[in-house]
C-alpha positions as semicolon CSV with decimal commas, in nm:
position;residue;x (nm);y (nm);z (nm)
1;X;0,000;0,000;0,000
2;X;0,152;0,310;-0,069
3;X;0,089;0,553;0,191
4;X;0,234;0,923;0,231
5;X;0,225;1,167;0,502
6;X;-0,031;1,361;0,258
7;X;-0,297;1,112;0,300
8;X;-0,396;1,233;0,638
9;X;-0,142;1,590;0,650
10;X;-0,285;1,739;0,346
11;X;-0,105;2,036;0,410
12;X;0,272;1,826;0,494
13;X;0,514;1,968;0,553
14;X;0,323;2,279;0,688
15;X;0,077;2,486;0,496
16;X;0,213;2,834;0,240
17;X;0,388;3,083;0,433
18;X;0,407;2,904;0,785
19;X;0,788;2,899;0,864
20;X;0,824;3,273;0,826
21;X;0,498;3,296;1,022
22;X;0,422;2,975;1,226
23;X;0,463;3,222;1,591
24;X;0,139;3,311;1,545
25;X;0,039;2,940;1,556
26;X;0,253;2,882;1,793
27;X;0,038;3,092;2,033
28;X;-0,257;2,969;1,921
29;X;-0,190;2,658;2,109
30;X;-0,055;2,828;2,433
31;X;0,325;2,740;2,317
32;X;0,291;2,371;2,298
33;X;0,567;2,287;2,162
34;X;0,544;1,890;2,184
35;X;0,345;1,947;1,814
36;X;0,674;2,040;1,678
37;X;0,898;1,748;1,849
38;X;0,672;1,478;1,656
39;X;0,809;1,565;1,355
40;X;1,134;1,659;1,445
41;X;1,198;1,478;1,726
42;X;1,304;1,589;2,152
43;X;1,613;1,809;1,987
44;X;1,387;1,954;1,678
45;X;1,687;1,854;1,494
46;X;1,529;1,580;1,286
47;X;1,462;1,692;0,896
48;X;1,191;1,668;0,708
49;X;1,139;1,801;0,414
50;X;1,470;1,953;0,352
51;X;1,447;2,144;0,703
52;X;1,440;2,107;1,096
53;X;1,371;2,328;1,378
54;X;1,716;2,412;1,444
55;X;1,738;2,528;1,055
56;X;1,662;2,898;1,203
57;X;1,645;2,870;1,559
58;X;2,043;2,823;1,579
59;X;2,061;2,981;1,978
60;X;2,140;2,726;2,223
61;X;1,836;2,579;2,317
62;X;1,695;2,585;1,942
63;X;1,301;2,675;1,963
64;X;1,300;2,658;2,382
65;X;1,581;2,948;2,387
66;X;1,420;3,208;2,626
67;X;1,461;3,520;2,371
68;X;1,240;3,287;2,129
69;X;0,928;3,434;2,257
70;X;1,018;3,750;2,431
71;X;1,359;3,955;2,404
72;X;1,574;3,959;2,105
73;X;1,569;3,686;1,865
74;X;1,870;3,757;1,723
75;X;2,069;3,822;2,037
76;X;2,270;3,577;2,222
77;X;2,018;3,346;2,430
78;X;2,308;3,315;2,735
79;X;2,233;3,650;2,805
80;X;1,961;3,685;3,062
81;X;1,940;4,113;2,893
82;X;1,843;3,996;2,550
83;X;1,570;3,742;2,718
84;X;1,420;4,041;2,906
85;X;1,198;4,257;2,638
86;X;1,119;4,463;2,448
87;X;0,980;4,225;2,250
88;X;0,698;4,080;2,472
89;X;0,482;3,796;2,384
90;X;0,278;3,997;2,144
91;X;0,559;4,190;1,986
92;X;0,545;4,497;2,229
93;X;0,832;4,678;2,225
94;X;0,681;5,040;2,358
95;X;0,788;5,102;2,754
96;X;0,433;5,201;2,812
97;X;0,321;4,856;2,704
98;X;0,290;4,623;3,070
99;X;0,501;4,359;2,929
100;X;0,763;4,578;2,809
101;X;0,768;4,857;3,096
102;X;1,131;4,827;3,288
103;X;1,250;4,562;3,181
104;X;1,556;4,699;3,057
105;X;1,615;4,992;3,335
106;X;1,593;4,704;3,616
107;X;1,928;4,535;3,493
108;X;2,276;4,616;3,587
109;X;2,519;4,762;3,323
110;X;2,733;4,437;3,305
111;X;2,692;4,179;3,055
112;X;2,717;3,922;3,363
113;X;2,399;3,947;3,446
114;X;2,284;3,657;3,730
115;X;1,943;3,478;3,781
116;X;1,921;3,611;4,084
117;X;1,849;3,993;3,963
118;X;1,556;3,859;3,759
119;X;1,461;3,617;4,097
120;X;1,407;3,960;4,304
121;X;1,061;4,046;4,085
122;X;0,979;3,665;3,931
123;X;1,040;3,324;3,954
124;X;1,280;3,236;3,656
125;X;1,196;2,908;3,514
126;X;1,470;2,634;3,501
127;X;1,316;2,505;3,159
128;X;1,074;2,580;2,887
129;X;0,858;2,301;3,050
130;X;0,871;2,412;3,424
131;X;0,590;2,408;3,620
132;X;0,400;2,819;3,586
133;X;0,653;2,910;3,291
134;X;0,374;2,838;3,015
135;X;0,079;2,880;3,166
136;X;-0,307;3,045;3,074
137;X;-0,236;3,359;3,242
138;X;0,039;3,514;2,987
139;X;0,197;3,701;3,244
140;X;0,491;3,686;3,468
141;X;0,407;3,634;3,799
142;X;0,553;3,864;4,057
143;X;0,728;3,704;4,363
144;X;0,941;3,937;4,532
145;X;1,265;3,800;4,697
146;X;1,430;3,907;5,011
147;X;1,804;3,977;4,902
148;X;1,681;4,295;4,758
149;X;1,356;4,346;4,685
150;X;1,224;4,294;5,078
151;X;1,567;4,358;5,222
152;X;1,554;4,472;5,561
153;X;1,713;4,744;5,744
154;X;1,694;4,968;6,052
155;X;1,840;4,687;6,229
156;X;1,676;4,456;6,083
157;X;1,309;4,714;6,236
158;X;1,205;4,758;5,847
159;X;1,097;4,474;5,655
160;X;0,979;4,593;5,295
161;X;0,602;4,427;5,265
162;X;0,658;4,464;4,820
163;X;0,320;4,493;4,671
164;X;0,254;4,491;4,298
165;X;-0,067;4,597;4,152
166;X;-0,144;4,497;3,790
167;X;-0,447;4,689;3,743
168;X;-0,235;5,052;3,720
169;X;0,084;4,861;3,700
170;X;0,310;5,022;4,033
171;X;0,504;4,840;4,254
172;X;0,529;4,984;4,599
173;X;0,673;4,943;4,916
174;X;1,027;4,757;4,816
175;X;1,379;4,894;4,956
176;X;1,421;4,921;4,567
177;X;1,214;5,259;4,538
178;X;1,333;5,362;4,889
179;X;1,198;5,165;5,167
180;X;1,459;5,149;5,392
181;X;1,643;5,356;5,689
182;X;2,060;5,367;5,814
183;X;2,056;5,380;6,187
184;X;2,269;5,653;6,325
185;X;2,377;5,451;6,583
186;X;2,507;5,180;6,344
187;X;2,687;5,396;6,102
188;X;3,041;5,467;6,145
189;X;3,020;5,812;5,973
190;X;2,747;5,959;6,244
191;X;2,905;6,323;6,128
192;X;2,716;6,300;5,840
193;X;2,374;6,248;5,986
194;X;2,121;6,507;6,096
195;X;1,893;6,293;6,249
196;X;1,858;5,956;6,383
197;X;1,836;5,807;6,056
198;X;1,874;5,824;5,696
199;X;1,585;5,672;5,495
200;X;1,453;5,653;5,135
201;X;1,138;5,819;5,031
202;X;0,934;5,510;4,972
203;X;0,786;5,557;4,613
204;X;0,596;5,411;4,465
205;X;0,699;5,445;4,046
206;X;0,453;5,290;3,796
207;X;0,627;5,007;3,599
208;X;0,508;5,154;3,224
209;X;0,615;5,541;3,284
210;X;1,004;5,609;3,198
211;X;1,010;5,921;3,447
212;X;0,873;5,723;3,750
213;X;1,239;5,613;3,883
214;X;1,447;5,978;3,813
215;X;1,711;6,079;4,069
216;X;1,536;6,181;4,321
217;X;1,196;6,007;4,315
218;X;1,337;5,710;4,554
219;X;1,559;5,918;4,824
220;X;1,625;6,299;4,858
221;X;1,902;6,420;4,706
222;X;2,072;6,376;4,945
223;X;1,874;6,108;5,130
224;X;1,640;6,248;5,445
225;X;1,874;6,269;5,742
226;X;2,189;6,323;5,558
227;X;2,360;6,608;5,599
228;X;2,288;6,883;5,297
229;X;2,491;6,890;5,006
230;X;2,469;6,971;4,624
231;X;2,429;6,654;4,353
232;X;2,737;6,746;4,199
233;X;2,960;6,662;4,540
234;X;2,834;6,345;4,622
235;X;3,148;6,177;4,407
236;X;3,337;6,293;4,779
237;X;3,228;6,018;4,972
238;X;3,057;5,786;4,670
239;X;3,364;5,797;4,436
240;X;3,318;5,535;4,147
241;X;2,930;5,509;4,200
242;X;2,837;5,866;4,118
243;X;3,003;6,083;3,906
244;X;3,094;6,464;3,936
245;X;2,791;6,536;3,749
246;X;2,561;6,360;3,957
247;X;2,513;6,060;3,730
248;X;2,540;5,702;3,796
249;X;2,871;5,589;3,678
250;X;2,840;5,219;3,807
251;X;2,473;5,069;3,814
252;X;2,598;4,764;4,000
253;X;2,687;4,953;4,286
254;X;2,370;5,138;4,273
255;X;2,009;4,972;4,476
256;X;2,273;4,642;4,539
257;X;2,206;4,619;4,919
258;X;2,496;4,787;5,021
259;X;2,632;5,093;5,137
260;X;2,951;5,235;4,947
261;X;3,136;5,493;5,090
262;X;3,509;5,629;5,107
263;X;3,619;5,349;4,879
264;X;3,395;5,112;5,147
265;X;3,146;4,841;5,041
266;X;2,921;4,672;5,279
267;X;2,583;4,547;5,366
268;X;2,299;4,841;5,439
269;X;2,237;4,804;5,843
């Protein structure tokens, strides 16, 4: 009997057009990607009809990559940045678009960028197929961790309650966007206080609006408590995180859980 895959797959391999537009499909079925393997196969590296999987999805991790779905395609898929959009699941790319918003803003400078930044506003899937990655909802779900995002300080007196809310997309209450005080009587430069204790101004930003995390809209410039000085002399005592023009000049040493000072690195008390 001479059978073919067109007997049943009239449209085998795929139907006019679908490789260079088969996401859409993709979606369709809520990313089930087990349609894909069998053809070609757990690796998508089997070929059929002259092509596989892996034919354009050449990142490590072929069609599971995470930058598949959101992020750059083109970028390297090691890098957690290019996984983070713009780009979300519906091709967003605008900062005023929820699944774009901060994205980018909310990861250090350096190219070695850890799980454990992403870990501090969502769980970060191991795999494509882990449990919650793929789900119904089509959103990320927040789950604030505790090395930053509910760090405590004032002695350990503050502990950040983090709230999210999706409906006008703000996050408030996380040591992030200011929650958080430096005892007086913990600090070994007391000179510079003018009260019992430095603290942050608490905000509040909303996750879509560019403007909502400025210098300044976290902690006074300089911080409540501290003693008064202009933006452009905080390079004094902060040398090689601010610069003399008041900019940041090293995001990793800026909102990382520690105080630097003189030259000094060390855990916020």
């Amino acid at each position: 009997m001479n059978v073919s895959c067109k007997t049943c797959h009239t449209s085998y391999p795929h139907p006019a057009g679908f490789v260079g537009a088969h996401s859409s499909f993709i979606k369709s079925i809520n990313y089930n990607l087990n349609s894909c393997k069998s053809c070609h196969g757990q690796s998508y590296g089997t070929v059929k009809a002259n092509i596989s999987c892996l034919t354009c999805h050449t990142k490590q991790g072929g069609p599971e990559a995470c930058n598949t779905c959101h992020g750059n395609f083109s970028g390297d898929a090691t890098d957690l940045k290019i996984s983070a959009p713009p780009r979300g699941l519906k091709g967003e790319t605008s900062p005023t678009a929820p699944a774009v918003g901060a994205h980018q803003a909310h990861l250090p400078a350096d190219k070695n960028l850890t799980a454990a930044a992403c870990q501090q506003c969502h769980a970060l899937p191991q795999s494509f197929a882990a449990a919650g990655h793929v789900d119904a909802g089509g959103k990320a779900e927040i789950i604030f961790g505790d090395a930053l995002a509910r760090l405590k300080t004032e002695g350990g007196a503050r502990v950040p309650n983090v709230v999210y809310n999706a409906t006008n997309n703000t996050c408030a209450g996380s040591y992030c966007h200011g929650n958080w005080g430096l005892l007086k009587s913990q600090s070994q430069y007391a000179f510079i206080y003018t009260a019992d204790k430095m603290e942050g101004i608490n905000a509040a930003p909303k996750w879509t609006d560019s403007a909502a995390a400025a210098c300044g809209t976290c902690h006074g410039n300089p911080p409540a408590g501290h003693q008064p000085h202009d933006l452009t002399r905080c390079f004094v005592c902060h040398a090689g995180v601010i610069d003399e023009n008041g900019k940041i000049a090293d995001k990793t040493k800026h909102i990382n859980g520690k105080v630097n000072a003189f030259g000094q690195e060390y855990p916020m008390f």
